[in-house]
C-alpha positions as CSV (number, residue, x, y, z in Angstrom):
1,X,96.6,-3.2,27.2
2,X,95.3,-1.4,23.9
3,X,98.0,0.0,21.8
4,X,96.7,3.2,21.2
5,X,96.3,4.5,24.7
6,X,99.1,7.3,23.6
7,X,96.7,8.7,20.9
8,X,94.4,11.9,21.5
9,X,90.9,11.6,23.1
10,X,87.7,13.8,21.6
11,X,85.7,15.5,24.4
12,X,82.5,16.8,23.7
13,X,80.8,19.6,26.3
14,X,76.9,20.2,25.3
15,X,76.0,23.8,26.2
16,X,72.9,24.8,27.7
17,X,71.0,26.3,24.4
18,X,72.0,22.8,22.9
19,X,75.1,23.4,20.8
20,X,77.7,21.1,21.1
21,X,81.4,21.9,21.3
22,X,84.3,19.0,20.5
23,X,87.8,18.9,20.4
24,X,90.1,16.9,19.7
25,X,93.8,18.0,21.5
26,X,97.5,17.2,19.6
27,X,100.0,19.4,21.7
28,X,102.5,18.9,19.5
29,X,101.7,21.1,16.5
30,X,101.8,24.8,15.4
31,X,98.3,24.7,13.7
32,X,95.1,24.5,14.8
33,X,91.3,24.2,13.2
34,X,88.4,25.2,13.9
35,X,84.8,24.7,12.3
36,X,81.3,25.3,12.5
37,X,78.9,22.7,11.5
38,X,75.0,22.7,11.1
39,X,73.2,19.8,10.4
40,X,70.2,21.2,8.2
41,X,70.8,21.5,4.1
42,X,69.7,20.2,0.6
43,X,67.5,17.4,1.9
44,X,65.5,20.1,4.2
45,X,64.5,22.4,1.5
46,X,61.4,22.9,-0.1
47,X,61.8,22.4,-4.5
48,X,61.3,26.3,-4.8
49,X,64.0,26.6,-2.6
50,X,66.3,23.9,-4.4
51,X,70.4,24.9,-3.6
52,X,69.6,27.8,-1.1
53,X,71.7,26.4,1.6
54,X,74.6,26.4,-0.6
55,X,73.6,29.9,-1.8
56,X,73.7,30.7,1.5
57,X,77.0,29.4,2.2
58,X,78.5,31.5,-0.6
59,X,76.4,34.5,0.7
60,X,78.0,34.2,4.6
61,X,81.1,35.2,3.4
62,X,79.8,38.3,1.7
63,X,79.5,41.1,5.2
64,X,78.2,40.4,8.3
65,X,77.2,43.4,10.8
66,X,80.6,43.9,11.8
67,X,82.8,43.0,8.8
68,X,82.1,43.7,5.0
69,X,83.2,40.7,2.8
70,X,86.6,42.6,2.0
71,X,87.2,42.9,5.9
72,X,86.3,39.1,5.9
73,X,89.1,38.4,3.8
74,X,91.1,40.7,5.1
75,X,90.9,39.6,9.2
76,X,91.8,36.0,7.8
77,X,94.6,37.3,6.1
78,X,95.8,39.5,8.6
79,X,95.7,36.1,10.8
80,X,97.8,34.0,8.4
81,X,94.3,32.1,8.7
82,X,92.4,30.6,5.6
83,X,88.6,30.2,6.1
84,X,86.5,28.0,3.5
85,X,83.1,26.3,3.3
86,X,81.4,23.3,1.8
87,X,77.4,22.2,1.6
88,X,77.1,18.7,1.3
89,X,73.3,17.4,1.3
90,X,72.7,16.6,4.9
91,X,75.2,19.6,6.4
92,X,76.9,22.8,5.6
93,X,80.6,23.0,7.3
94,X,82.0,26.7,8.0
95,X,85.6,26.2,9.0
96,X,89.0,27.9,9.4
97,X,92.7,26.7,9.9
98,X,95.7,28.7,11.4
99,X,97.9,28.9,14.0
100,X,96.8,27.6,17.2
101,X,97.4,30.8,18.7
102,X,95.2,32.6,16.7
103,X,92.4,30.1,17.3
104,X,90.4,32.5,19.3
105,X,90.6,35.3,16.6
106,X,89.9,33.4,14.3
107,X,86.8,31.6,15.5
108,X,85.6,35.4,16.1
109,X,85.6,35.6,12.9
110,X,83.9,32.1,11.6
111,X,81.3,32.9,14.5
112,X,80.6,36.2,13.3
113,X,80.0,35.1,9.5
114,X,77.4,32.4,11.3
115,X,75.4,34.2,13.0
116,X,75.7,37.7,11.7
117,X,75.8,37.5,8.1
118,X,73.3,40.6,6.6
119,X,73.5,38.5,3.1
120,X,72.9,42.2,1.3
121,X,71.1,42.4,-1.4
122,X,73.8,43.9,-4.1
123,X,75.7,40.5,-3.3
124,X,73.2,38.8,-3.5
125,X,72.4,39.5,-6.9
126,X,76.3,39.1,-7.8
127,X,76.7,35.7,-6.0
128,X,73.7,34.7,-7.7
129,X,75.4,34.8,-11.1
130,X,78.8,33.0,-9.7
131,X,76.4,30.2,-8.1
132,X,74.3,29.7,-12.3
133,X,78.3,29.5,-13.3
134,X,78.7,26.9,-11.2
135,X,75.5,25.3,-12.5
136,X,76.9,25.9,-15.6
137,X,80.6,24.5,-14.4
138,X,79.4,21.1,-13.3
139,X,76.5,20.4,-16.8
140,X,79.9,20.9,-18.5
141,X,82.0,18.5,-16.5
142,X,81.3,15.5,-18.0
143,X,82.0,13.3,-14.4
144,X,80.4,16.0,-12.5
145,X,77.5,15.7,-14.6
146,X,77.2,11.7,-14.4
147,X,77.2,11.9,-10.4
148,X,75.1,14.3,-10.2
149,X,72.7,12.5,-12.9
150,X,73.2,9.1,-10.9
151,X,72.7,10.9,-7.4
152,X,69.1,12.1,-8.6
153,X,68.1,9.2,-10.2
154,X,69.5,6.7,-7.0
155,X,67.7,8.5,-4.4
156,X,64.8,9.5,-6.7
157,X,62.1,10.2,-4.7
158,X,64.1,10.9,-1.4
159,X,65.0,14.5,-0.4
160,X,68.8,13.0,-0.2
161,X,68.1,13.4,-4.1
162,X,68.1,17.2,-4.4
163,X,70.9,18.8,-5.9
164,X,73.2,20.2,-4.3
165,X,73.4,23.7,-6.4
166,X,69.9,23.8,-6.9
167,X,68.5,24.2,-10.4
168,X,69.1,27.7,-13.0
169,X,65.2,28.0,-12.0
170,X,65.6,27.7,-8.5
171,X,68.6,30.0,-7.7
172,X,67.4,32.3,-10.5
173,X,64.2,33.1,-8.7
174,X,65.2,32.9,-4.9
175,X,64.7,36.5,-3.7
176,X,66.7,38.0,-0.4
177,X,64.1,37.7,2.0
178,X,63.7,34.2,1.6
179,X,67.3,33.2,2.1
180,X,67.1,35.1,5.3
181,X,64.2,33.2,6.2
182,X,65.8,30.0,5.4
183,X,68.7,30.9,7.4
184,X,66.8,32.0,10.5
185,X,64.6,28.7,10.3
186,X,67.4,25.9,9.7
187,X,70.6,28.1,11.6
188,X,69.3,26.8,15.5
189,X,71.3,26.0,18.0
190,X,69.9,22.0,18.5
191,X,71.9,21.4,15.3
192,X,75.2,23.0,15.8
193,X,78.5,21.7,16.6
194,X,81.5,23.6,16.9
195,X,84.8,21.5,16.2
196,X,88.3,22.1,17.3
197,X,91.2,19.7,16.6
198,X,95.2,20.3,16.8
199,X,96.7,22.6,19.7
200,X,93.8,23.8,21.6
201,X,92.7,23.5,24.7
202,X,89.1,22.2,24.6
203,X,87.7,24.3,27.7
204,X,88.7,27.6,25.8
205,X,87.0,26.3,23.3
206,X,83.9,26.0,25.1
207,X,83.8,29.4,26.5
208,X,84.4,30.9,23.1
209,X,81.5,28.8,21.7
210,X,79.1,30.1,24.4
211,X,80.4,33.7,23.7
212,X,80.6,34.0,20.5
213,X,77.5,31.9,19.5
214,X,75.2,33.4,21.7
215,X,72.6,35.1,19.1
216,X,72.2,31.8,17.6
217,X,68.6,30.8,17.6
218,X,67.1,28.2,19.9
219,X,65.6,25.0,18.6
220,X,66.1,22.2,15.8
221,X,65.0,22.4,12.5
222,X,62.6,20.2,10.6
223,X,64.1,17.2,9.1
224,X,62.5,16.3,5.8
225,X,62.2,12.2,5.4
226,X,61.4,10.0,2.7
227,X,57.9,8.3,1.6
228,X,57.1,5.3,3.5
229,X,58.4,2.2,1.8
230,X,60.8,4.2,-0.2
231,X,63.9,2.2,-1.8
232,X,66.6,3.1,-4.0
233,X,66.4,3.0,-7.6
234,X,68.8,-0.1,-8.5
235,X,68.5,-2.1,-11.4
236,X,67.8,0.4,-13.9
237,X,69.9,2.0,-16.5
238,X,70.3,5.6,-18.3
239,X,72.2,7.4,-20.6
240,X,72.8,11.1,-21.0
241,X,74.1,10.9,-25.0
242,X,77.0,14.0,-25.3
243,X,79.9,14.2,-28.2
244,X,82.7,12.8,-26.3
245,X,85.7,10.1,-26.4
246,X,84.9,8.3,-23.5
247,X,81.9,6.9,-21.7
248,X,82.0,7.9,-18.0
249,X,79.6,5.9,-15.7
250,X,78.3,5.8,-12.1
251,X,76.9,2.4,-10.9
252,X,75.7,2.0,-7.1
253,X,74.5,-0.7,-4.7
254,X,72.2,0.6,-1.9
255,X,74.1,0.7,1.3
256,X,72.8,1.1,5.0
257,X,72.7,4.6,6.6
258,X,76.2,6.0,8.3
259,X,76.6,4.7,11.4
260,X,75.6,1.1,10.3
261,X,77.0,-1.8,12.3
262,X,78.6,-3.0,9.5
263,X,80.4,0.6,8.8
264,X,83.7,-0.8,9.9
265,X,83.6,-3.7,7.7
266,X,82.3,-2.0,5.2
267,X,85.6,0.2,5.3
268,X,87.7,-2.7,4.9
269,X,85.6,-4.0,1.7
270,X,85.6,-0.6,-0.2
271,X,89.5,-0.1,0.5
272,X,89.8,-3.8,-1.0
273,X,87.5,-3.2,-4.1
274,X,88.3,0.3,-5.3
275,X,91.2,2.4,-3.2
276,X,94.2,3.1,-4.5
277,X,96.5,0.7,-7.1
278,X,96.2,-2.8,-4.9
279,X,92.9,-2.4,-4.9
280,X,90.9,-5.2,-7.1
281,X,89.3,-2.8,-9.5
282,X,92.5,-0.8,-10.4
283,X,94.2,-4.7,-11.0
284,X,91.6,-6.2,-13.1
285,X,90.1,-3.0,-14.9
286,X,92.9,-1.2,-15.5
287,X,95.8,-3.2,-15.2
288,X,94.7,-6.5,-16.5
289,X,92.0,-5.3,-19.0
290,X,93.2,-1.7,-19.8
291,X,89.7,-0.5,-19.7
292,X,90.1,2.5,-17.8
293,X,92.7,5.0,-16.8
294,X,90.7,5.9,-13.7
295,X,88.3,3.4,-11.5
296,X,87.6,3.6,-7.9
297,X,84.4,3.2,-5.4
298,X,83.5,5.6,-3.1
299,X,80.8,5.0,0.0
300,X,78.3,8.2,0.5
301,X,76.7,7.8,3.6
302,X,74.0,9.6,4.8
303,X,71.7,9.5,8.6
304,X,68.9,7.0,6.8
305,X,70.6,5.9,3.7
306,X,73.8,5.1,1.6
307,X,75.3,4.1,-1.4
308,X,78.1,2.1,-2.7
309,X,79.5,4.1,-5.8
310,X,81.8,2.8,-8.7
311,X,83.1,5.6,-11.5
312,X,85.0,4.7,-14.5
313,X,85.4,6.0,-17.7
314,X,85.8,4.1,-20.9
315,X,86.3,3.3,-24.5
316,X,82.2,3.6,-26.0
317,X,82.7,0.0,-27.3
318,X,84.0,-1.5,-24.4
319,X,82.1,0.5,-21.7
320,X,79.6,-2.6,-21.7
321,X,82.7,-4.8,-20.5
322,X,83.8,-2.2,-17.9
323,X,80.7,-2.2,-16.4
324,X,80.4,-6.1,-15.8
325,X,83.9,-6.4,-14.7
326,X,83.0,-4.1,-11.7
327,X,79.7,-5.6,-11.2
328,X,81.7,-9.0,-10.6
329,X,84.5,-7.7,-8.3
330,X,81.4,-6.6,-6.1
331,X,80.1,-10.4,-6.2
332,X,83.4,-12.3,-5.9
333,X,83.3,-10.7,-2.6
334,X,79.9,-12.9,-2.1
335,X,81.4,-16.0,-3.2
336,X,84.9,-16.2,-2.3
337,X,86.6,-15.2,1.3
338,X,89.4,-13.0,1.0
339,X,92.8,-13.5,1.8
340,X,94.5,-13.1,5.1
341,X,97.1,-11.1,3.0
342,X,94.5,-8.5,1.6
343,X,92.7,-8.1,4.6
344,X,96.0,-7.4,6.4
345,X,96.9,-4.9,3.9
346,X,93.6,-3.4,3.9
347,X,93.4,-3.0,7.7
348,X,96.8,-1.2,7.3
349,X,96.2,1.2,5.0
350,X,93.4,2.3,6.8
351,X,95.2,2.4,9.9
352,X,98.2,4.4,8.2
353,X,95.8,6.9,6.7
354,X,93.6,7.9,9.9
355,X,96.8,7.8,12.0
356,X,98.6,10.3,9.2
357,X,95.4,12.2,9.1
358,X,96.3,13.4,13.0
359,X,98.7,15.8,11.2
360,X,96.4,17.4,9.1
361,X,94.2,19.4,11.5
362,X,92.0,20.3,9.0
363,X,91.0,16.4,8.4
364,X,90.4,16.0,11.9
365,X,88.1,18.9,12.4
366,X,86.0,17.5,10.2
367,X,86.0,13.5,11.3
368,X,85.3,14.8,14.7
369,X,82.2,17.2,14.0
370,X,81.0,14.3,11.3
371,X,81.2,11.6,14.2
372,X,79.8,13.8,16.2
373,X,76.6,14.2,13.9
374,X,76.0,10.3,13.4
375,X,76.9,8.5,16.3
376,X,76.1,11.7,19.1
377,X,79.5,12.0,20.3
378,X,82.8,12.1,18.7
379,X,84.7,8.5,17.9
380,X,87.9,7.9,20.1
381,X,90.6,6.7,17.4
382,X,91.9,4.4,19.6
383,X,88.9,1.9,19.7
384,X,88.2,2.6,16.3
385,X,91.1,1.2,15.0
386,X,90.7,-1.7,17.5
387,X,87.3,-2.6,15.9
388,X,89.2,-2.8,12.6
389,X,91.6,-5.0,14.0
390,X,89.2,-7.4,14.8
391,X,88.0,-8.0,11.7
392,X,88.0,-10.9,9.9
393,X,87.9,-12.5,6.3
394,X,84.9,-14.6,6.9
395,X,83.6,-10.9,8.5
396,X,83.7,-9.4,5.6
397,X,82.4,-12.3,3.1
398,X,79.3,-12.3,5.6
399,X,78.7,-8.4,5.2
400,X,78.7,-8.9,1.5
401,X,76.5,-11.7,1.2
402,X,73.5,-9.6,3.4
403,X,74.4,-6.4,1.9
404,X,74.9,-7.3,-2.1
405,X,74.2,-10.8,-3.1
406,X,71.3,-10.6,-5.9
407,X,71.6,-7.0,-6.2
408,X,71.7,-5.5,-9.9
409,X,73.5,-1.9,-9.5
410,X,72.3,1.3,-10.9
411,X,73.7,2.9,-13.8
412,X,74.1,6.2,-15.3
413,X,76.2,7.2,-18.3
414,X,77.3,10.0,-20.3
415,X,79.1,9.6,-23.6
416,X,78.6,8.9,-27.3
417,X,75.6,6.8,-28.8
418,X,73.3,4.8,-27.3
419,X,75.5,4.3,-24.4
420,X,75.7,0.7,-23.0
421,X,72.9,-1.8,-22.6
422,X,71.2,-3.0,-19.9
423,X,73.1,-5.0,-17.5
């Protein structure tokens, strides 16, 4: 008998204009979230186009047909509800959390932004200056600036390598009419999915989606892909030279895309090399070396690609060092099974985090409508964590021979000088 049979299971009802509605039910808690995803951004616009889906994220926000943006603001308020947003490259995520009983006004709300959002033109024009500050925000970053150097450069050539914000030319010259275009052309039902999670029933849920999201346009938006033959760029080094007192870098190992059969093992590897203070990097950079205040990895995972990212930052002279150190964590993983001891730990932090995360409703609303997007239905945590629980030591040494063995990294800097040489 499984040991999770207890926890909650997703449902996912497909309505008949294609949108799909999941929830995931926890009876046992005040809040509630709900969200609104659509699976069309960066990677599906057109260069003269560059960051308006998150342009048009801010702009939702801003008066819809019914609401003006200070009613918005006001309706959430007057709900004890907060609403927010995020564009990511692949998806833009509208969602809300407050109390479960006021899910239903509160999705009346999100759904209304969606789908009726007038973007007018006076706040368009004002957005369009906060949006060039943000530009602005992340050039002056120094970390921002490295990734999103590093992100361009990795998937050069893909449309996964579009920034995010767009460029000061881009959002400068994007005029009203063709964000509403944009909208009406990527906004279709075929690539919607509503997400629910914490104490809601998921057949209330349902009927709200096909109520609320009615107007939504039909159909599925074009999907821009990559070149034939197209890899990532690895092996190759850059440096962005800036007057600073560290040198921050990005280096990344190409990855398969989300959804990979080696995903769960993949999980295991990355909470070994580079999360939290156990993990090998923090010991042998940090601790051992006292190279770095902050080092960690990160996996960015995308519908036909990935990445394996590792982020430090540095004394100029010993950035070099830094670098190498990390490069060899990644192979030791090739050449040498890990213990029975890590993977135990490993397995268990993962399985504390996702079982904490059921208290955060917010967390879940996302993990469900993600799932949802790669696999076609929403992950059951139950057999998730048993898939980890299988895993092995020799499982993982296996995955990181095919995935990593021979691979030179990418990487990017930013910091004084020449920067580092070529690894």
């Amino acid at each position: 008998m499984s040991l999770y049979t207890h926890l909650p299971t997703p449902r996912m009802t497909t309505l008949s204009n294609g949108i799909r509605v999941v929830s995931q039910n926890v009876g046992a808690m005040q809040s509630a979230a709900i969200g609104i995803r659509i699976d069309s951004s960066t990677r599906n616009e057109p260069a003269e186009l560059g960051g308006a889906s998150h342009f048009i994220e801010h702009l939702l926000f801003k008066g819809t047909e019914r609401r003006t943006a200070d009613q918005i603001l006001e309706d959430f308020d007057a709900l004890g509800a907060k609403g927010n947003a995020y564009t990511s490259q692949e998806e833009v995520f509208y969602y809300a959390t407050s109390l479960a009983s006021a899910i239903p006004a509160t999705f009346d709300i999100l759904a209304d932004l969606f789908v009726n959002s007038v973007l007018p033109l006076e706040e368009v024009e004002k957005e369009r200056g906060v949006v060039l500050q943000e530009i602005s925000m992340n050039q002056d970053n120094p970390g921002r600036f490295v990734y999103n150097r590093f992100h361009r450069s990795f998937w050069l050539g893909h449309p996964l390598g579009a920034p995010v914000l767009g460029t000061p030319e881009s959002i400068g010259s994007i005029h009203r009419d063709r964000l509403l275009e944009h909208k009406q052309t990527h906004y279709l039902s075929g690539a919607t999915i509503v997400s629910a999670a914490g104490n809601v029933e998921h057949d209330q849920i349902v009927e709200l989606s096909e109520r609320l999201l009615s107007g939504l346009p039909s159909g599925t938006p074009h999907s821009s892909v990559p070149p034939a033959g197209w890899r990532p760029a690895i092996a190759e080094y850059a440096h962005h030279q800036r007057p600073m007192e560290q040198t921050q870098f990005y280096m990344g190992y190409p990855l398969p895309p989300a959804g990979n059969v080696h995903r769960n093992c993949l999980a295991v590897f990355n909470q070994i090399l580079g999360c939290g203070m156990a993990s090998r990097l923090f010991r042998e950079v940090r601790e051992r070396r006292s190279l770095a205040y902050s080092v960690n990895s990160n996996m960015a995972s995308y519908t036909d690609s990935g990445g394996l990212l590792i982020f430090a930052g540095t004394k100029p002279e010993r950035a070099r060092e830094a670098i190498d150190v990390c490069h060899a964590e990644v192979m030791r993983f090739c050449s040498e099974t890990i213990s029975d001891e890590q993977l135990e730990s490993a397995k268990q932090q993962i399985r504390s985090k996702r079982l904490m995360a059921l208290d955060d409703c917010e967390l879940q609303v996302r993990r469900i409508s993600n799932n949802t997007s790669i696999l076609g239905e929403p992950e059951p945590l139950g057999p998730s964590l048993e898939a980890f629980a299988a895993i092995t030591a020799e499982d993982v040494r296996n995955m990181a021979q095919e995935l990593f063995s021979s691979i030179e990294p990418r990487v990017e800097s930013v910091g004084p000088g020449d920067g580092p040489l070529h690894i």
